[in-house]
C-alpha positions in Angstrom: -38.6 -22.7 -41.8 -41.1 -25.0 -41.3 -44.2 -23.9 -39.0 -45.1 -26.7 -35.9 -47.8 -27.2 -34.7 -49.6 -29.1 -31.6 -52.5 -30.8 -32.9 -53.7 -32.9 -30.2 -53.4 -33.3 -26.6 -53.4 -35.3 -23.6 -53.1 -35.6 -19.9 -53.3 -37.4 -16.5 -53.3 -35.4 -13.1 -54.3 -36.0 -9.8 -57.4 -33.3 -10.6 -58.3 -35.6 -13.6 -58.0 -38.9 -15.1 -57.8 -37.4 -18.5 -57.8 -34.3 -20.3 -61.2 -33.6 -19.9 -61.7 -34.3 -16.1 -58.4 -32.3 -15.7 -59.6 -29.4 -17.4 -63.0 -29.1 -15.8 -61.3 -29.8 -12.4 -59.6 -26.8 -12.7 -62.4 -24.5 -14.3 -64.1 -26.0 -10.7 -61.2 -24.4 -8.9 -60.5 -27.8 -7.4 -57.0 -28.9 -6.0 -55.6 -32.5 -6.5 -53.6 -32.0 -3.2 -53.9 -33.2 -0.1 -52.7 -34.9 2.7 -50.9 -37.8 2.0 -50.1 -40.0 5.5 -46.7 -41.5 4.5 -44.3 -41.4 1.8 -41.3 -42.9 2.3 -39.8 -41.9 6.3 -42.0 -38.5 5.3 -45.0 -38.2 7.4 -48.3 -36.4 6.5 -47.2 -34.4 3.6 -49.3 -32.5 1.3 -49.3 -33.7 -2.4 -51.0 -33.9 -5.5 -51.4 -37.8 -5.6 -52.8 -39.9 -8.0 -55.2 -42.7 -6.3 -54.0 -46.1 -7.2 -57.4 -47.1 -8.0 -57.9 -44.5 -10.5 -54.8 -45.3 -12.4 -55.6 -49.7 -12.9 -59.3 -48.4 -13.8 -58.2 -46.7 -16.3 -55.8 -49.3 -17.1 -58.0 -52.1 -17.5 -60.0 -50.3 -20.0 -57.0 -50.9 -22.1 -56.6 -54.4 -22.9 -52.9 -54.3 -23.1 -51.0 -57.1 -22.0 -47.3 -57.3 -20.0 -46.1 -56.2 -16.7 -45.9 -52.5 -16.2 -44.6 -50.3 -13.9 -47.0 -47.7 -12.1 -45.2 -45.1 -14.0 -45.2 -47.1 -17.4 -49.1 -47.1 -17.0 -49.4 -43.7 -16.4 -47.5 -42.5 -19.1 -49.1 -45.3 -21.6 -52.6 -44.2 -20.4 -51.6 -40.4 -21.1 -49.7 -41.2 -25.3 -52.5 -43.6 -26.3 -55.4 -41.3 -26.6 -52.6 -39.4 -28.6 -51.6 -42.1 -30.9 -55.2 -43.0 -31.5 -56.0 -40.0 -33.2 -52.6 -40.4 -35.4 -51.0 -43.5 -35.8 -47.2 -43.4 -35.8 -45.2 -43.5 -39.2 -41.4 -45.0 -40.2 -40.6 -40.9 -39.3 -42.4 -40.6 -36.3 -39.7 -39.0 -33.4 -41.0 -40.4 -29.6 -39.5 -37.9 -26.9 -39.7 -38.2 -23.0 -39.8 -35.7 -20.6 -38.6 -36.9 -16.9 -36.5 -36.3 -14.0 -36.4 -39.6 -12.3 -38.2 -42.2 -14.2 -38.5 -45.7 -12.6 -36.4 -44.5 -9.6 -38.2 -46.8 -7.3 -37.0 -49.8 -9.0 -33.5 -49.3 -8.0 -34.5 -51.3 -5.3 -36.1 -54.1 -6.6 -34.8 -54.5 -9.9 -31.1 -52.5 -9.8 -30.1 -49.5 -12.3 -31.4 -52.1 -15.4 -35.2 -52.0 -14.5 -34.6 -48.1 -13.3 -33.1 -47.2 -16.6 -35.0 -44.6 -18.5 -34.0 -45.7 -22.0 -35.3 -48.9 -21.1 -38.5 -47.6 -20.3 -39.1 -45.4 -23.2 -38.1 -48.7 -25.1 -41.0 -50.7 -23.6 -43.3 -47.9 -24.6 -42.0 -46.9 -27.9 -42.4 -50.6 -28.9 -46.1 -51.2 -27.5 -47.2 -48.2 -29.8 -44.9 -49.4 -33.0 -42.3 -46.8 -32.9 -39.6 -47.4 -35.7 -37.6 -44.9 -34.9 -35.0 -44.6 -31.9 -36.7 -42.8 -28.7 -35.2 -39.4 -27.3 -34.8 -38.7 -23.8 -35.1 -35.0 -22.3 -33.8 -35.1 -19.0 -32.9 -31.6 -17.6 -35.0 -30.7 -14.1 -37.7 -29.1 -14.0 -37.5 -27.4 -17.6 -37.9 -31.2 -18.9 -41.6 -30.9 -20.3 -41.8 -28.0 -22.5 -37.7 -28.5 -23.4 -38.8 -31.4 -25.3 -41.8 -29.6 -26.8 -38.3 -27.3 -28.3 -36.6 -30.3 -29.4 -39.3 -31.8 -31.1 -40.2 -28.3 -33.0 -36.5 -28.7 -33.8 -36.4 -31.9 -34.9 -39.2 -31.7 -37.1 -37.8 -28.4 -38.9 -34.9 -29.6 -39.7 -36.2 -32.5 -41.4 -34.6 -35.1 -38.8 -38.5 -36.5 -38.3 -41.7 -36.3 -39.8 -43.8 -35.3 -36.5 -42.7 -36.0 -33.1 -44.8 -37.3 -29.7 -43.7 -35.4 -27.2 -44.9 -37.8 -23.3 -43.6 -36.3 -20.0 -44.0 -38.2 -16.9 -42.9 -38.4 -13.1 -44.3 -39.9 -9.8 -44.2 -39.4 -6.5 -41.2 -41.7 -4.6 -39.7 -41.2 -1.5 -36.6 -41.0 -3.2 -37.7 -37.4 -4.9 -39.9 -36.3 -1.9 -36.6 -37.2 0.9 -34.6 -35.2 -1.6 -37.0 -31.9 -1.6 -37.5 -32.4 2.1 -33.4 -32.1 2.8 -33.4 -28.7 1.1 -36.4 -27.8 3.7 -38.1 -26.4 0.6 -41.6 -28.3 1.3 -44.4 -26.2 2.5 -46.2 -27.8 5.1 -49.6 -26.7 3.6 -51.1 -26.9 -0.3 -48.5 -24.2 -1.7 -49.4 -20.9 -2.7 -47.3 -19.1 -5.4 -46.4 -15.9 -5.5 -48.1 -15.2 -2.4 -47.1 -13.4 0.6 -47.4 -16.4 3.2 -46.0 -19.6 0.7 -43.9 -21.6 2.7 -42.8 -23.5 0.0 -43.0 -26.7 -2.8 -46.0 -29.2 -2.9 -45.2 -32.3 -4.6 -47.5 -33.8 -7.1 -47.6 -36.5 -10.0 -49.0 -36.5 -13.5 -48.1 -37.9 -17.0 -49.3 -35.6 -20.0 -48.7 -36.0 -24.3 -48.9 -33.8 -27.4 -48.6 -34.2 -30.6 -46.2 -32.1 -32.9 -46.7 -31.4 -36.8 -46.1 -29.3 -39.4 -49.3 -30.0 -40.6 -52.9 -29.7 -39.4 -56.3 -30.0 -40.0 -58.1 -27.0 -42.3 -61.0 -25.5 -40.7 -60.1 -26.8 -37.1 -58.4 -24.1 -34.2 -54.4 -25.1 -34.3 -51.4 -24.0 -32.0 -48.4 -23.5 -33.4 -45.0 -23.0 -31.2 -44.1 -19.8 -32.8 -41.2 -19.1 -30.2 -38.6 -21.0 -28.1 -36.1 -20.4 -26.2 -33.9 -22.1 -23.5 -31.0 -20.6 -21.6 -29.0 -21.3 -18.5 -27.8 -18.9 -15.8 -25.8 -21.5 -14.3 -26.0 -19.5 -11.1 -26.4 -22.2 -8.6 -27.0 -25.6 -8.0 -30.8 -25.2 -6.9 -30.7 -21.4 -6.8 -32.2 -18.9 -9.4 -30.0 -16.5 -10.8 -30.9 -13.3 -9.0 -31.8 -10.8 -11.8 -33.3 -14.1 -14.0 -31.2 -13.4 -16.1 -31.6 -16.8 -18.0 -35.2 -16.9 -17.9 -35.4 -13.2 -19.3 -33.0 -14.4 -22.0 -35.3 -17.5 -22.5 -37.9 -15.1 -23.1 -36.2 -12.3 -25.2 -34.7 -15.2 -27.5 -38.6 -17.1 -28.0 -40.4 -13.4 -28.5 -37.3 -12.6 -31.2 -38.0 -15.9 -33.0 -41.9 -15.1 -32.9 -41.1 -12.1 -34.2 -44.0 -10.5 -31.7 -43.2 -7.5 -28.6 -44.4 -8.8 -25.2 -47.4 -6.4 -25.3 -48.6 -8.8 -27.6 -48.7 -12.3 -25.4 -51.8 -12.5 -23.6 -51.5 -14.7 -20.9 -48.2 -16.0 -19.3 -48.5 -19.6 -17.6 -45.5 -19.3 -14.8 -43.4 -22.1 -13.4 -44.3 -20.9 -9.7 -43.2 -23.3 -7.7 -44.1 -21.2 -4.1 -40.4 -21.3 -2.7 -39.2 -17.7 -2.2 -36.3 -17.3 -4.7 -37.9 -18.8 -7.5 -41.1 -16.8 -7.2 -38.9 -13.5 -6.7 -37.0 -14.6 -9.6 -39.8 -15.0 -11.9 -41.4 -11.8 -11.1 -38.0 -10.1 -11.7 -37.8 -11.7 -15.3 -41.2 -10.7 -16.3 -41.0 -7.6 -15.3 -37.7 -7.0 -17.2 -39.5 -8.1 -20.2 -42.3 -6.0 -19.9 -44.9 -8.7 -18.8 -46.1 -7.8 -15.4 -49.2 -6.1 -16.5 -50.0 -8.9 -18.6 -52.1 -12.0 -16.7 -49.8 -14.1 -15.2 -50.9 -17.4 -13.2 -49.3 -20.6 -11.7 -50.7 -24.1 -11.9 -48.9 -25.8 -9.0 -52.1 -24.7 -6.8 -53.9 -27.4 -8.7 -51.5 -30.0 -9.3 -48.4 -29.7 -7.1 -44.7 -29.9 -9.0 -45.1 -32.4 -10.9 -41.3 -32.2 -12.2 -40.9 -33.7 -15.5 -44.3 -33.5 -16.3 -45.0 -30.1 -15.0 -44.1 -28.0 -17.9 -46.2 -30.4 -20.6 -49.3 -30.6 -18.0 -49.0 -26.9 -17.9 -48.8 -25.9 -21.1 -52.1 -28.9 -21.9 -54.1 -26.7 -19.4 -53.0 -23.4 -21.3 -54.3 -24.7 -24.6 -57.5 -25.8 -23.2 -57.2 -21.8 -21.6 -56.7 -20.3 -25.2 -59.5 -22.5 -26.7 -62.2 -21.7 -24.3 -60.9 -17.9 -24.2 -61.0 -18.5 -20.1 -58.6 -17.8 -17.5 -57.5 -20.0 -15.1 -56.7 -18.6 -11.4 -53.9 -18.7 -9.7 -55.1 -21.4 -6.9 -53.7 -20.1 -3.5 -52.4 -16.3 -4.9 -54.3 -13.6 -2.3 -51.5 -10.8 -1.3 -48.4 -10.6 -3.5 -44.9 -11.8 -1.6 -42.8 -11.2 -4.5 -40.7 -7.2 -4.7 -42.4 -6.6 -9.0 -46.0 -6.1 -9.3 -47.7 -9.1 -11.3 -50.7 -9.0 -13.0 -51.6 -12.4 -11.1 -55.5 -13.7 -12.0 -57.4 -14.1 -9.2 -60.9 -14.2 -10.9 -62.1 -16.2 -12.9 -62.6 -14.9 -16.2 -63.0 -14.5 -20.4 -60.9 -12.8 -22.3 -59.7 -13.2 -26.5 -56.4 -15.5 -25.9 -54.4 -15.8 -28.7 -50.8 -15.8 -27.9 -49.4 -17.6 -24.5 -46.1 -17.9 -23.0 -45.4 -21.1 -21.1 -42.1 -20.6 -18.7 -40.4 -23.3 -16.7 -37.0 -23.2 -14.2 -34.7 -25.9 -12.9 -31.9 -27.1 -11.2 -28.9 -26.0 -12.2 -30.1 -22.5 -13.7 -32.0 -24.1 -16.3 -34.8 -21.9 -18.3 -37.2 -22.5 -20.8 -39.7 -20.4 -22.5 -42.2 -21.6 -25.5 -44.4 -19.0 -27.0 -48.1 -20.6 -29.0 -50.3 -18.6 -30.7 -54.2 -20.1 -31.9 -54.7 -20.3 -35.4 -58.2 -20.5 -36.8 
């Protein structure tokens, strides 16, 4: 079987306006959330918001001509650093990652203009894409399930590499839809800690590259392990063992042919809602991973749905490279019923193999396992 690899990277957050920023941003121990005044009939909300301004100065440093959504833009401004370093061939696969796409255009432009396959189109045709675009469009797991599709793809010979571009935004649409399950937390979230009250919403586009090749004498990260399995417990409640996120896991350390004792950091979904943070902590403890360092992201960013698990797994890269972990922003006392290993310094240790985890919806579970190769 062919070995995959991720040789390049890309992202857009409301810490950052690229990778770079993003990364530092973090390292800083600085939050892109805050308190947004209105969204939709929603009223002073917390989110991870990206500033209008931020995204047309970045755009206008492109050159590119056409009408774009705000969505469009952000997604375009996260692939092209991507397809700059490696231009597209006849075999080049284009996935996206998303929940809701253009879901703001329903009213404006009807179901046509919020099409997603539209969308991709429009992108996949600004950056030459012969072949047809894929889209991966299952919750929350969205991001790092098209990483697995890609990896797929390209071992079985059905593309040559693959761009892998995940993207959601903030609408009233998605944040009326959290707010009637009462799930939003009424202050930045904190997961996995004793007093979260909930989800924060946020927004961010993020791309990777997927090859079986890579550069000689240059750090790569190959996906040596994926898995994704649904419990199909509830609607938009975790299974209550995790069962399918600890067979997500079991099935990506079985195909990296590694024991957990061996991962060295896991990057959680953690969204701060009680049953998925409880869940979580029961799957990683059936799998033997609670002593290992365990953070969530969401402090930084928010949920940033389709995006989340690509952003995530971006920041865990930049993690492995710089042999630094990242704390878990607004972790102090633990609220979940397994002990977690949660990283509340910030620190250096050797990182060589991570596990990236993401739940959804619907009892949808994905796990990815990379390892760095000097």
């Amino acid at each position: 079987m062919k070995k995959v690899y991720i040789t390049s990277t890309s992202c857009l957050s409301s810490v950052g306006a690229d990778k770079q920023l993003t990364w530092q941003g973090i390292q800083e121990g600085r939050s892109g959330i805050k308190k947004v005044k209105q969204l939709g009939f929603i009223e002073d909300i917390y989110a991870g918001q990206i500033e209008d301004t931020s995204i047309e100065v970045q755009w206008s440093k492109l050159n590119i001509s056409g009408v774009y959504t705000r969505l469009e833009k952000m997604l375009i401004l996260a692939l092209k650093p991507i397809v700059d370093q490696k231009k597209p061939s006849a075999k080049s696969q284009l996935i996206l990652a998303t929940t809701k796409g253009n879901i703001s255009d329903l009213a404006h432009t009807g179901a046509t203009g919020a099409d997603i396959n539209v969308m991709i189109q429009r992108i996949a045709d600004l950056f030459g894409f012969s072949t047809l675009p894929i889209v991966v469009c299952n919750a929350c797991v969205s991001g790092i399930l098209a990483v697995s599709v890609g990896k797929r793809m390209i071992q079985m010979g059905e593309c040559e590499d693959a761009y892998i571009l995940a993207g959601d935004e903030l609408t009233p649409f998605v944040v009326s839809g959290f707010n009637s399950f009462q799930a939003m937390s009424d202050e930045p979230c904190r997961p996995f800690d004793i007093n979260r009250k909930g989800v924060t919403l946020g927004e961010a586009t993020a791309a990777i590259h997927l090859s079986s090749e890579h550069k000689e004498h240059t750090v790569a990260f190959e996906v040596i392990g994926e898995a994704s399995i649904a419990d199909a417990n509830h609607i938009s409640g975790p299974s209550r063992t995790g069962e399918g996120l600890y067979l997500s896991i079991q099935g990506a350390l079985r195909e990296a042919g590694i024991t957990a004792e061996q991962v060295d950091l896991v990057s959680a979904h953690g969204t701060a809602t009680n049953y998925n943070d409880e869940m979580e902590s029961i799957a990683f403890d059936r799998c033997a991973l609670a002593t290992t360092p365990i953070h969530s992201l969401k402090g930084y960013f928010g949920h940033t749905l389709g995006a989340a698990g690509l952003l995530e797994l971006v920041m865990v890269i930049e993690s492995m490279l710089h042999n630094q972990l990242v704390v878990s922003r607004g972790y102090e006392v633990s609220g979940v019923s397994r002990v977690l290993n949660m990283i509340t310094t910030k620190s250096t240790l050797p990182l060589n193999i991570a596990l990236k985890t993401a739940s959804g919806f619907g009892g949808s579970n994905t796990a990815l396992l990379i390892a760095k190769r000097n």
